[in-house]
N, CA, C and O atoms as CSV, one atom per row, in Angstrom:
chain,resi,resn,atom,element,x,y,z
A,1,UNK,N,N,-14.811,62.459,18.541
A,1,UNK,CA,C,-15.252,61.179,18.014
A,1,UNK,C,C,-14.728,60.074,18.910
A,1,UNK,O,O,-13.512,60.065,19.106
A,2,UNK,N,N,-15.487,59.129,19.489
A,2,UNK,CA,C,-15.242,57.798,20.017
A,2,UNK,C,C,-14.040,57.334,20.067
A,2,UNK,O,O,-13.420,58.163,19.401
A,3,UNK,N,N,-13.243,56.499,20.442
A,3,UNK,CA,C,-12.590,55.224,19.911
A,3,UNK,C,C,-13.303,54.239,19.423
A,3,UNK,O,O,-14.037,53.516,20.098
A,4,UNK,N,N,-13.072,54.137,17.880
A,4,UNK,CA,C,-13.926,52.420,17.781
A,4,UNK,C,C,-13.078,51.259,17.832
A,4,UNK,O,O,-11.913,51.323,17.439
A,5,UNK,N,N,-13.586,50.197,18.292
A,5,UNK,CA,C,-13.184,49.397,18.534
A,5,UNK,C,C,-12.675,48.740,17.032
A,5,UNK,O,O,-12.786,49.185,15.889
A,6,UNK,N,N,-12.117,47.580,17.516
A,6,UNK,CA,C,-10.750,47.403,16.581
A,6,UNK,C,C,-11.474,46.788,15.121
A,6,UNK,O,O,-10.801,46.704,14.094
A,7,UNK,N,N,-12.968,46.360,15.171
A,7,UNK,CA,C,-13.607,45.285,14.280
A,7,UNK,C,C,-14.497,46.347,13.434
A,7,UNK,O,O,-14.769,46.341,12.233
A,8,UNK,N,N,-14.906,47.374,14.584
A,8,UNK,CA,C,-15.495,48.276,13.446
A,8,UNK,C,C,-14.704,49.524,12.875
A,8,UNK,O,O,-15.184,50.175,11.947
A,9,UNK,N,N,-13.651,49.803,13.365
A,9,UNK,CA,C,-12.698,50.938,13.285
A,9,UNK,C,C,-12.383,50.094,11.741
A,9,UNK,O,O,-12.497,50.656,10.652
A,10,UNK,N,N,-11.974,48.656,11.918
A,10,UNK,CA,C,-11.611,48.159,10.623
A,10,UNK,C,C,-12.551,48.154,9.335
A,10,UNK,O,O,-12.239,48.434,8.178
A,11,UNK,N,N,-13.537,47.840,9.743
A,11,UNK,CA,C,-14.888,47.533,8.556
A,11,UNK,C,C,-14.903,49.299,8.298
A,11,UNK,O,O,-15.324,49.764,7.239
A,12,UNK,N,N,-14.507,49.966,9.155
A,12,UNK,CA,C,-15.016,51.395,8.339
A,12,UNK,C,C,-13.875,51.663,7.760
A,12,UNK,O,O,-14.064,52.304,6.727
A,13,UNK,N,N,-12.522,51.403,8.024
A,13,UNK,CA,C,-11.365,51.312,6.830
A,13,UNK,C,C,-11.413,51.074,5.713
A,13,UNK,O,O,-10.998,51.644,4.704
A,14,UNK,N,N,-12.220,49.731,6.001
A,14,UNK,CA,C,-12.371,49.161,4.568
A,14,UNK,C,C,-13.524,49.696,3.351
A,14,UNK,O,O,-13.559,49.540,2.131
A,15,UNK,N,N,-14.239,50.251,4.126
A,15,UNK,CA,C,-15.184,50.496,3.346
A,15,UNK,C,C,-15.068,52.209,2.912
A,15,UNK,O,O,-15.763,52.823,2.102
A,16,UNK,N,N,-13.869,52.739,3.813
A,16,UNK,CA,C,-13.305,54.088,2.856
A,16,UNK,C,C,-12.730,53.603,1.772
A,16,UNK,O,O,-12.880,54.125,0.667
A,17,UNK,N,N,-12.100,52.681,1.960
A,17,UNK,CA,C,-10.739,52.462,1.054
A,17,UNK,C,C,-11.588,51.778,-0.199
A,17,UNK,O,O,-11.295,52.215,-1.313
A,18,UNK,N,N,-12.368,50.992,-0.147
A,18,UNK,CA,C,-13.654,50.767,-1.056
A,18,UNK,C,C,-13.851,52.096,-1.885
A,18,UNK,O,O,-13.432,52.139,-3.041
A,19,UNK,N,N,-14.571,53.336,-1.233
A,19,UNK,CA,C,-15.112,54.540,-1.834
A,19,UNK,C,C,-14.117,54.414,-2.485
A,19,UNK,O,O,-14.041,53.781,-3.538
A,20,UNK,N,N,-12.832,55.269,-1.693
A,20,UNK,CA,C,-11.955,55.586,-2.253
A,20,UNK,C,C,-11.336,55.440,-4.087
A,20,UNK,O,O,-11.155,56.191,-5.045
A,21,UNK,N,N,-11.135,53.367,-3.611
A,21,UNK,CA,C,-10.930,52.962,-5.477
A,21,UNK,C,C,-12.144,53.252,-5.956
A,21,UNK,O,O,-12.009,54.178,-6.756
A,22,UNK,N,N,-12.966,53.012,-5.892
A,22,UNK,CA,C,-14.320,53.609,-6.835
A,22,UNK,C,C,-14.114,54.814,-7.250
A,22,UNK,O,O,-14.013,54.833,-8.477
A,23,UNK,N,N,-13.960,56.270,-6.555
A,23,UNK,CA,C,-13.477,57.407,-6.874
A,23,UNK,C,C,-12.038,57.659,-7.668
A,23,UNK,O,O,-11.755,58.707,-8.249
A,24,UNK,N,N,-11.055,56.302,-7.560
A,24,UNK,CA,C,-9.744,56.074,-8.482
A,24,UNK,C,C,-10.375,55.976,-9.335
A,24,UNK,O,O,-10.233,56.967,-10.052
A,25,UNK,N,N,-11.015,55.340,-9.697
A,25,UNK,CA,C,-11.517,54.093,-10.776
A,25,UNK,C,C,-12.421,55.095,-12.253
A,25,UNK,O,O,-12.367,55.081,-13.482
A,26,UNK,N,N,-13.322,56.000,-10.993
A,26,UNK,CA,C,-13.928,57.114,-11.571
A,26,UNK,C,C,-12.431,57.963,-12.177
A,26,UNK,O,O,-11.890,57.438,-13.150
A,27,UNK,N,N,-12.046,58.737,-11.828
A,27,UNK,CA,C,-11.084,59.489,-12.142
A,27,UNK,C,C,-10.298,58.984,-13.393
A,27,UNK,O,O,-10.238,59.720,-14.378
A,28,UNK,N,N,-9.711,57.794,-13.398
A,28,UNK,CA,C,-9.421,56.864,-14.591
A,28,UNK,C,C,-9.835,56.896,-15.671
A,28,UNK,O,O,-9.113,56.908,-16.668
A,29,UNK,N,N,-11.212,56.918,-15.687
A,29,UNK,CA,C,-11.997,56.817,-16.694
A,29,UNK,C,C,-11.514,58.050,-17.216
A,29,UNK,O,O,-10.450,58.210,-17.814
A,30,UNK,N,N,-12.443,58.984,-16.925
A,30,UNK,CA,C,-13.042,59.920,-17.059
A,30,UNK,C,C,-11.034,60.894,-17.519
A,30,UNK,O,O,-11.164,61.794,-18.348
A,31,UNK,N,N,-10.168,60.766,-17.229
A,31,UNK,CA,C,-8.931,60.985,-17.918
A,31,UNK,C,C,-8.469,60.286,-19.238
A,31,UNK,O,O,-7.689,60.720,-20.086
A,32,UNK,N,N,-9.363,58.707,-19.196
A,32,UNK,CA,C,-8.910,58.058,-20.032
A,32,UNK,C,C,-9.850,58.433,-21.390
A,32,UNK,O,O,-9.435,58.349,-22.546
A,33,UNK,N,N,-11.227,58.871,-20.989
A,33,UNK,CA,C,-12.411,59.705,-21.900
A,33,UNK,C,C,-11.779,60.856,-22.465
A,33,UNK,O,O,-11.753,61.105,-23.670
A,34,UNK,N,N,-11.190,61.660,-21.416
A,34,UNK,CA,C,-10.699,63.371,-21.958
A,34,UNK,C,C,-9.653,62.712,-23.162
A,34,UNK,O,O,-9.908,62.805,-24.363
A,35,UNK,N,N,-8.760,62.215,-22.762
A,35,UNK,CA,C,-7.502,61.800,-23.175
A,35,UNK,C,C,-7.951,61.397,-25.454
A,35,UNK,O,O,-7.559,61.810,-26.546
A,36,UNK,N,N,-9.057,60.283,-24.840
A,36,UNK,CA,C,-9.488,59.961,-26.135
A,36,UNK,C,C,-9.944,61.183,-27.170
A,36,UNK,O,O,-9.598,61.493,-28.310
A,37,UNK,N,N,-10.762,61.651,-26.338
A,37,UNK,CA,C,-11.387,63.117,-26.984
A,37,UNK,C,C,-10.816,64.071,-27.482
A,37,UNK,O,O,-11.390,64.831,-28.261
A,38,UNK,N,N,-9.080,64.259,-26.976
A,38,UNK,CA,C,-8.447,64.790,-27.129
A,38,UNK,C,C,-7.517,64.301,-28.395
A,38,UNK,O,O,-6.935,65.018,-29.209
A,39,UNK,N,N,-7.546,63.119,-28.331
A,39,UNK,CA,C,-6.983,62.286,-29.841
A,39,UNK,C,C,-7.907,62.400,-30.814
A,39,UNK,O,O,-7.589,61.915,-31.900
A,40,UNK,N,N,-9.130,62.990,-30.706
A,40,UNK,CA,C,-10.140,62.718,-32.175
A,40,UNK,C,C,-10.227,63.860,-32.121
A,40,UNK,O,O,-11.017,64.301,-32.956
A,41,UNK,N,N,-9.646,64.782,-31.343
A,41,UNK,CA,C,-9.701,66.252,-31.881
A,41,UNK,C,C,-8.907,66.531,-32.695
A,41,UNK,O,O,-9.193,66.914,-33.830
A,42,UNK,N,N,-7.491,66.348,-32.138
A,42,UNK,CA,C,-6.378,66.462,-32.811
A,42,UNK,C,C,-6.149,65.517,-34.323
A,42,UNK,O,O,-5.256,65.778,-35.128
A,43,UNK,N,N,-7.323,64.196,-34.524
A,43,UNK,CA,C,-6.944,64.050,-35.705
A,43,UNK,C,C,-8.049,64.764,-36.601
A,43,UNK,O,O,-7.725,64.956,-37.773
A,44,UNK,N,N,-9.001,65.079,-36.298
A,44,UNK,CA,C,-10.110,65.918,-37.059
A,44,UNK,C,C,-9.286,67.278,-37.519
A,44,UNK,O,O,-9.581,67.777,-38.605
A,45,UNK,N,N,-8.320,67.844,-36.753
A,45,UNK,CA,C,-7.620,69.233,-37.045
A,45,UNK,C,C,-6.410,68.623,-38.418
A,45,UNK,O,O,-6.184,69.087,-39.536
A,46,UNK,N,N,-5.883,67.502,-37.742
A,46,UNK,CA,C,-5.168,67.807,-39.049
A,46,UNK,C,C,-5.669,67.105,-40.341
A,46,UNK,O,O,-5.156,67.357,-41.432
A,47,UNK,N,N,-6.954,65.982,-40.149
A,47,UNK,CA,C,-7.874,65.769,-41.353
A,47,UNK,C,C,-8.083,67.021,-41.821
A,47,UNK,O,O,-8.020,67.037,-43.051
A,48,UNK,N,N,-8.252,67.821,-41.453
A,48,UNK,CA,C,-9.223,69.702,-42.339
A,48,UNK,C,C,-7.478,70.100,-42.654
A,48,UNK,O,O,-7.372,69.855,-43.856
A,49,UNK,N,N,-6.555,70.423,-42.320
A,49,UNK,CA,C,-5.339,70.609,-42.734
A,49,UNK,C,C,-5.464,70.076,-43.955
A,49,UNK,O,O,-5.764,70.677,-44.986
A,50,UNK,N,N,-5.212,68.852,-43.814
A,50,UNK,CA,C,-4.973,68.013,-45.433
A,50,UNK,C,C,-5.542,67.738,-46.062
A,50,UNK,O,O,-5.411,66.974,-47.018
A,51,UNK,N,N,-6.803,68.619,-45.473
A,51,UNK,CA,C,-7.843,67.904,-46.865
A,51,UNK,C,C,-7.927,69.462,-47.888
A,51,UNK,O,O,-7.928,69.456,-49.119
A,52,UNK,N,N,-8.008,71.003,-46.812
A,52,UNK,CA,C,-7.637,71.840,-47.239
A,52,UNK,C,C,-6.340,72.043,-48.341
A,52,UNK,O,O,-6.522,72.751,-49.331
A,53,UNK,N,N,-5.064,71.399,-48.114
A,53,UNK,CA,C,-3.935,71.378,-48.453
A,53,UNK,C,C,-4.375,70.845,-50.431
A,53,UNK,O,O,-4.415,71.438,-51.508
A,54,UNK,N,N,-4.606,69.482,-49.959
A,54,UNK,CA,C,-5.237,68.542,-50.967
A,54,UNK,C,C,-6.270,69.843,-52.197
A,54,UNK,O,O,-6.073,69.791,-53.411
A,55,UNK,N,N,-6.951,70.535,-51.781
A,55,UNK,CA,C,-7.953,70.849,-52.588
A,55,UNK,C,C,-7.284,72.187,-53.101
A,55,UNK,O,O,-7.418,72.644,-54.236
A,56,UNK,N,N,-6.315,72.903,-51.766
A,56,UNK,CA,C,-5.893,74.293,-52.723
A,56,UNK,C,C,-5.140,74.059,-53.857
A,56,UNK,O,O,-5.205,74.676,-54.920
A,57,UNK,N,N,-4.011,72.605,-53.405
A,57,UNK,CA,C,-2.779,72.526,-54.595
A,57,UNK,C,C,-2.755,70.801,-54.614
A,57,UNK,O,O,-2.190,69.953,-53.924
A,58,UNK,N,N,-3.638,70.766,-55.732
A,58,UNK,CA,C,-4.057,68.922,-55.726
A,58,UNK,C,C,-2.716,68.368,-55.964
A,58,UNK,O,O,-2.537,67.243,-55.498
A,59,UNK,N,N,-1.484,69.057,-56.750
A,59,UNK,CA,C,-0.540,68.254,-57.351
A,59,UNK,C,C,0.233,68.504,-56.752
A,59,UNK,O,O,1.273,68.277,-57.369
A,60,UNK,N,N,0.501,69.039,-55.409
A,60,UNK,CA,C,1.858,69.614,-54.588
A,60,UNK,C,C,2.100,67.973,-54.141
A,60,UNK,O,O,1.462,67.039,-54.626
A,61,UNK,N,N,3.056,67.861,-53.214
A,61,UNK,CA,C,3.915,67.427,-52.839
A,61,UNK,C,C,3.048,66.352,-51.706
A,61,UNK,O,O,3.176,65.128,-51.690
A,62,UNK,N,N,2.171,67.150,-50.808
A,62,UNK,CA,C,1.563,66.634,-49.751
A,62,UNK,C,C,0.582,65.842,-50.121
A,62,UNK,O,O,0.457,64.640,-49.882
A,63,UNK,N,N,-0.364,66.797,-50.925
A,63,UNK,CA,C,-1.261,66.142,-51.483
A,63,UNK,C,C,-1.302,64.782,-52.398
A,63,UNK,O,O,-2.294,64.121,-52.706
A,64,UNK,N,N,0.203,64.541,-52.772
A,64,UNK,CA,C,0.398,63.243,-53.959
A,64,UNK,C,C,0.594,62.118,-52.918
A,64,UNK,O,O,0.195,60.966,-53.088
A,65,UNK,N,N,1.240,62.560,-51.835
A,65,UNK,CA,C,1.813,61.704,-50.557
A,65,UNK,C,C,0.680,61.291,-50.175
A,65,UNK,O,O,0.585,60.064,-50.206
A,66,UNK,N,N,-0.467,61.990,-49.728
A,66,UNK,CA,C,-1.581,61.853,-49.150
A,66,UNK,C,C,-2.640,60.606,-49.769
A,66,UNK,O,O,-3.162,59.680,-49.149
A,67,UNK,N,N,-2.751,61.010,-51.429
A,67,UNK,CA,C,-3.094,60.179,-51.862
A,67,UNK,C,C,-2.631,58.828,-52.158
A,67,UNK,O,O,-3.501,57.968,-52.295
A,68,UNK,N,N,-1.361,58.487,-52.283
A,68,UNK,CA,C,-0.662,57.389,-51.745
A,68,UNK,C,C,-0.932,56.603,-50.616
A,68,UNK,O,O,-1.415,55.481,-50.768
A,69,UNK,N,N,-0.594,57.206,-49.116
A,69,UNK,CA,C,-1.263,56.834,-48.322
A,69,UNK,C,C,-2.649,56.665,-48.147
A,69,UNK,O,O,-2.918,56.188,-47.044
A,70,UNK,N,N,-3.853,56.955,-49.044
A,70,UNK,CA,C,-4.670,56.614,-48.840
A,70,UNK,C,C,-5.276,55.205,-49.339
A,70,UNK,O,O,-6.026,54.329,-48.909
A,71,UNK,N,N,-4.343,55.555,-50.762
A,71,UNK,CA,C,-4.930,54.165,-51.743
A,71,UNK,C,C,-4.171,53.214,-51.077
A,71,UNK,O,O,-4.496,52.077,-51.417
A,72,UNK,N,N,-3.071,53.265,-50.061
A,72,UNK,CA,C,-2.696,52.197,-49.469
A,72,UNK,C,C,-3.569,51.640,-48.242
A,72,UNK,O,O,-3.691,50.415,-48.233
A,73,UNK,N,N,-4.107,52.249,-47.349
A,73,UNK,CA,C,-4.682,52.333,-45.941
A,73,UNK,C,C,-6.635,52.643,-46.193
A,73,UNK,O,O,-7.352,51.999,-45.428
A,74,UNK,N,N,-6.997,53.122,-46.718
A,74,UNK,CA,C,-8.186,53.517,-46.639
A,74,UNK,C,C,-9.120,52.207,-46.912
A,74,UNK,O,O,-9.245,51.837,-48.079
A,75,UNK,N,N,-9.679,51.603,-46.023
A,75,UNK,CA,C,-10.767,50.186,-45.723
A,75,UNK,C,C,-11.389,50.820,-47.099
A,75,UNK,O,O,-11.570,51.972,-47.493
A,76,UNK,N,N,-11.670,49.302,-47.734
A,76,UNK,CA,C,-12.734,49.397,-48.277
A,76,UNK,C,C,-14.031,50.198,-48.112
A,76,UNK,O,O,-14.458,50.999,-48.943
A,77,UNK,N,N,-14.718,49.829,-46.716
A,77,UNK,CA,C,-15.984,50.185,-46.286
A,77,UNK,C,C,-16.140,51.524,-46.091
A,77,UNK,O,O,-17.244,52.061,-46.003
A,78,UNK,N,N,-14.448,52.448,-45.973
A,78,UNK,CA,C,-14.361,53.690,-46.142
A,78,UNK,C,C,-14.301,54.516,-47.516
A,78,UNK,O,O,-14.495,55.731,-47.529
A,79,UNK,N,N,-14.124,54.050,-48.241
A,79,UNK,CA,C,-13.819,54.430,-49.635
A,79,UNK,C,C,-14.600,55.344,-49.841
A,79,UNK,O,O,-14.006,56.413,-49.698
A,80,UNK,N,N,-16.057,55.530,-50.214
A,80,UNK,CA,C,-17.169,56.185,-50.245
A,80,UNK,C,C,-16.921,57.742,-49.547
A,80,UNK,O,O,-17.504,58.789,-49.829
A,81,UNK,N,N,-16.191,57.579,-48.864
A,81,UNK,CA,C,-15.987,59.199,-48.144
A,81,UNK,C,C,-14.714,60.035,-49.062
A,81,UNK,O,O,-14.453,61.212,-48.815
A,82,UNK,N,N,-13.922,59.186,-50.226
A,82,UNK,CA,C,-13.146,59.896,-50.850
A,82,UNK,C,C,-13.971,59.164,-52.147
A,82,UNK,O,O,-14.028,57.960,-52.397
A,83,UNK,N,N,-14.582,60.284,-52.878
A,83,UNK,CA,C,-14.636,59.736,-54.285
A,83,UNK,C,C,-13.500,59.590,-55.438
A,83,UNK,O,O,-13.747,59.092,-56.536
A,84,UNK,N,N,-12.561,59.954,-55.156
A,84,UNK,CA,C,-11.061,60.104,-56.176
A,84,UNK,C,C,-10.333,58.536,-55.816
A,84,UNK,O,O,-9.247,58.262,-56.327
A,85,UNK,N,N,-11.079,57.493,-54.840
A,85,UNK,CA,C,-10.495,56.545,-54.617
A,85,UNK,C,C,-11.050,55.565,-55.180
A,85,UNK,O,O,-12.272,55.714,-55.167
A,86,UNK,N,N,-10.479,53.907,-56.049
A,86,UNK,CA,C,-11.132,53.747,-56.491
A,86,UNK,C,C,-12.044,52.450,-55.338
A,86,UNK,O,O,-11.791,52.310,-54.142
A,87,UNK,N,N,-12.716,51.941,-55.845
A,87,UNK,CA,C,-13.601,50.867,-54.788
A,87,UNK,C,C,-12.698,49.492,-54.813
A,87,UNK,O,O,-12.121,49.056,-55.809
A,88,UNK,N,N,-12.699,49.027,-53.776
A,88,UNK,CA,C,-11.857,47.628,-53.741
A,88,UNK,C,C,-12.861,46.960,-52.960
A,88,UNK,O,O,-13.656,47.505,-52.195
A,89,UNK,N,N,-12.736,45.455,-53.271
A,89,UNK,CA,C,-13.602,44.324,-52.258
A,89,UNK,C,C,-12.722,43.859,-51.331
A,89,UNK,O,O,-11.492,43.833,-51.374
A,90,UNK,N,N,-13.609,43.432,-50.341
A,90,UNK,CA,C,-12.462,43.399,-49.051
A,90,UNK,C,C,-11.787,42.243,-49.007
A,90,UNK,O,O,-10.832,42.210,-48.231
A,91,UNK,N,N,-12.134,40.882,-49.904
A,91,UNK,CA,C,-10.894,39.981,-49.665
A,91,UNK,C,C,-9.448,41.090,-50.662
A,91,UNK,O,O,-8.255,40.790,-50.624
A,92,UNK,N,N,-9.877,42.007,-51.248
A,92,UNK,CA,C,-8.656,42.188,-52.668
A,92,UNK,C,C,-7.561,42.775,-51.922
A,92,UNK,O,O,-7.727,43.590,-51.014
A,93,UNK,N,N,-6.152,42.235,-52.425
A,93,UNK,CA,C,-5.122,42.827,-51.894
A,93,UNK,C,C,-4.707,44.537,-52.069
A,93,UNK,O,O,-5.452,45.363,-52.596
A,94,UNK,N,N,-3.690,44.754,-51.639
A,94,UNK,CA,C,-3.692,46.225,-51.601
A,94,UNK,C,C,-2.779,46.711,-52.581
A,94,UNK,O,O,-1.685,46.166,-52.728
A,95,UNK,N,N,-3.067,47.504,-53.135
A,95,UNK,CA,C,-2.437,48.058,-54.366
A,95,UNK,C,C,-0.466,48.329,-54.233
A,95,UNK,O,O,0.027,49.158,-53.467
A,96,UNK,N,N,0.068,47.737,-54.837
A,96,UNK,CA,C,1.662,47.457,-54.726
A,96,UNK,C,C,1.731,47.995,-56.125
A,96,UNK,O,O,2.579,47.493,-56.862
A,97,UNK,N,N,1.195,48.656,-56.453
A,97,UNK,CA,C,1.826,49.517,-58.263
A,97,UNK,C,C,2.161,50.619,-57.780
A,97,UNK,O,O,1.809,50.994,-56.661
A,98,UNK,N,N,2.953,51.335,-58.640
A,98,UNK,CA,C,3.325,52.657,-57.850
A,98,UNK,C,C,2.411,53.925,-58.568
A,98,UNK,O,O,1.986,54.045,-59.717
A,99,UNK,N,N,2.333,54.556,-57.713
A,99,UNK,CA,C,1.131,55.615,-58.253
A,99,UNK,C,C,1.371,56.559,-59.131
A,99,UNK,O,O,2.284,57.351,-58.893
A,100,UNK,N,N,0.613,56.674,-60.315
A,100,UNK,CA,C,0.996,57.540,-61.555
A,100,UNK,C,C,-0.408,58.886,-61.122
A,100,UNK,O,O,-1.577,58.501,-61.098
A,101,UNK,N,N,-0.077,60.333,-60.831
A,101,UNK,CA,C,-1.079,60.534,-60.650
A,101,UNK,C,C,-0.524,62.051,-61.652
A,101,UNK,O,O,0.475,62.769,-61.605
A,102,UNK,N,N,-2.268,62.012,-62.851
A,102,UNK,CA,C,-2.551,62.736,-63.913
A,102,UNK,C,C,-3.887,63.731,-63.548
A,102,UNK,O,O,-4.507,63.916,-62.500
A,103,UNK,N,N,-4.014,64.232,-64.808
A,103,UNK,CA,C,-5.305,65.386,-63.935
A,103,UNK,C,C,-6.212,64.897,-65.348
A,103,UNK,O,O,-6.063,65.548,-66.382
A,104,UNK,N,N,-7.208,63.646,-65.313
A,104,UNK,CA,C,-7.822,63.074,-66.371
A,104,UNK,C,C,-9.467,63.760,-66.232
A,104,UNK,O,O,-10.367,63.886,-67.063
A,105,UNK,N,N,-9.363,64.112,-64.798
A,105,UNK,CA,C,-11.247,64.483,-64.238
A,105,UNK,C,C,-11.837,63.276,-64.145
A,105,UNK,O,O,-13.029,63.415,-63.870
A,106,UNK,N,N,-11.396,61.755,-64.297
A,106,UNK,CA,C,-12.231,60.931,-63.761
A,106,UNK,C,C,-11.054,59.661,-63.042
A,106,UNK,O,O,-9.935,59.296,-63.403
A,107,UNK,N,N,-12.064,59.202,-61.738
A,107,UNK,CA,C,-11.044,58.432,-61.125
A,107,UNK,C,C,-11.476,56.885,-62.018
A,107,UNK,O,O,-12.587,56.495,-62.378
A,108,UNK,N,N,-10.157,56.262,-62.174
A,108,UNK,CA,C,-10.464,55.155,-62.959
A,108,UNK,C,C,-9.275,54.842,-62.555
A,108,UNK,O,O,-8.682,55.483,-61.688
A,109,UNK,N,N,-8.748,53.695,-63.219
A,109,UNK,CA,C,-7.706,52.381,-63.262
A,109,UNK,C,C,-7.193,52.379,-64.591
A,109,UNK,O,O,-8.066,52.168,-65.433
A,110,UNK,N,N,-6.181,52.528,-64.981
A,110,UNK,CA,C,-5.631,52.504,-66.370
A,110,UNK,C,C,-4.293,51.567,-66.099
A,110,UNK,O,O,-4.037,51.691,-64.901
A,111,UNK,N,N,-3.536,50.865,-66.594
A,111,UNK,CA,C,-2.004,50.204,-66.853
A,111,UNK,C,C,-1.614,49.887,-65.825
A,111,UNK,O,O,-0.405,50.011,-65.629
A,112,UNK,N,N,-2.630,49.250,-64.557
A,112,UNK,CA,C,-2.320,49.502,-62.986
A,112,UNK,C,C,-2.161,50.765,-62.181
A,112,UNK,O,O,-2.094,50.776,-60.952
A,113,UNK,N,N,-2.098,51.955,-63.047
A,113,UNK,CA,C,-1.719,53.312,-62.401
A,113,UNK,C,C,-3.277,53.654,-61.881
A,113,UNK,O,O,-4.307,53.156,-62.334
A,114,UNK,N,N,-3.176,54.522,-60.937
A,114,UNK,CA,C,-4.573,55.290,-60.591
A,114,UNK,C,C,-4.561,56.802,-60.824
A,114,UNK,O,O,-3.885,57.676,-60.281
A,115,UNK,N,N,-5.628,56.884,-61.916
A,115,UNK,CA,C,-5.930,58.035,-62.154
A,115,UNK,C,C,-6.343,59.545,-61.239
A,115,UNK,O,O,-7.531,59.864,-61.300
A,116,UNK,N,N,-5.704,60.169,-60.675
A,116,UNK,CA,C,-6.388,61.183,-59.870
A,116,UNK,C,C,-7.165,62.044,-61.072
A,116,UNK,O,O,-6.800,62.303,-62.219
A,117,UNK,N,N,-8.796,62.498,-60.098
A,117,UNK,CA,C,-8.964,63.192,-60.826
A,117,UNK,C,C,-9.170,65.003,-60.883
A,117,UNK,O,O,-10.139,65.073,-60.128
A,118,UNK,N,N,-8.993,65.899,-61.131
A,118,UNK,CA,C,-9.175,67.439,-61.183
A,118,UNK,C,C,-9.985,67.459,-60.321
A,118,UNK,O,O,-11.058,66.874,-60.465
A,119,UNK,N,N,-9.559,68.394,-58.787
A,119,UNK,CA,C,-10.795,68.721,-57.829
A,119,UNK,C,C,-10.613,70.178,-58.236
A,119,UNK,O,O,-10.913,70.801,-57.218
A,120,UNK,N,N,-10.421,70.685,-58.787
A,120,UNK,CA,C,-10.581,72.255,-59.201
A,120,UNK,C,C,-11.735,72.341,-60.375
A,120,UNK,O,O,-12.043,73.430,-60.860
């Protein structure tokens, strides 16, 4: 190969080093894609864990925790995907009663407590 001279030896530097970050840039992504994919796997595995957990032994230990954390955290606009939760509007604050949970078969609101109801 030639010597190139010093103006184009440079412009073709630059324009590896160009590819080059483009091919960083690619790589980035595409780790930062796996990476994600790899976080919605891992929470889909332990969603089926606890939802399994939840349905073999509704009143164990995990499952009461679970439901706690849900009636605390679960959006409004999500609600609909747990029917044992009850519906809230989205200005309403978040439930600060402490959770009384009974096996009535229907989810309702009683004395501030929330009723769980029998998934068996």
């Amino acid at each position: 190969m030639p010597r190139l001279k010093n103006p184009n030896r440079r412009a073709a530097l630059l324009e590896k080093q160009k590819a080059i970050q483009t091919q960083l840039r690619n790589i980035d992504r595409q780790e930062k894609q796996s990476a994600r994919k790899d976080d919605t796997r891992g929470k889909i595995i332990i969603g089926g864990i606890a939802r399994a957990e939840m349905q073999k032994n509704p009143q164990g230990p995990l499952a009461l925790r679970l439901r706690e954390l849900m009636l605390e955290f679960v959006e409004p606009r999500d609600r609909h995907l747990f029917p044992f939760l009850p519906a809230l509007q989205d200005a309403a604050p978040q439930p600060s009663a402490p959770v009384e949970v009974t096996g009535t078969g229907n989810a309702e609101t009683k004395g501030g407590f929330y009723q769980i109801p029998d998934t068996q």
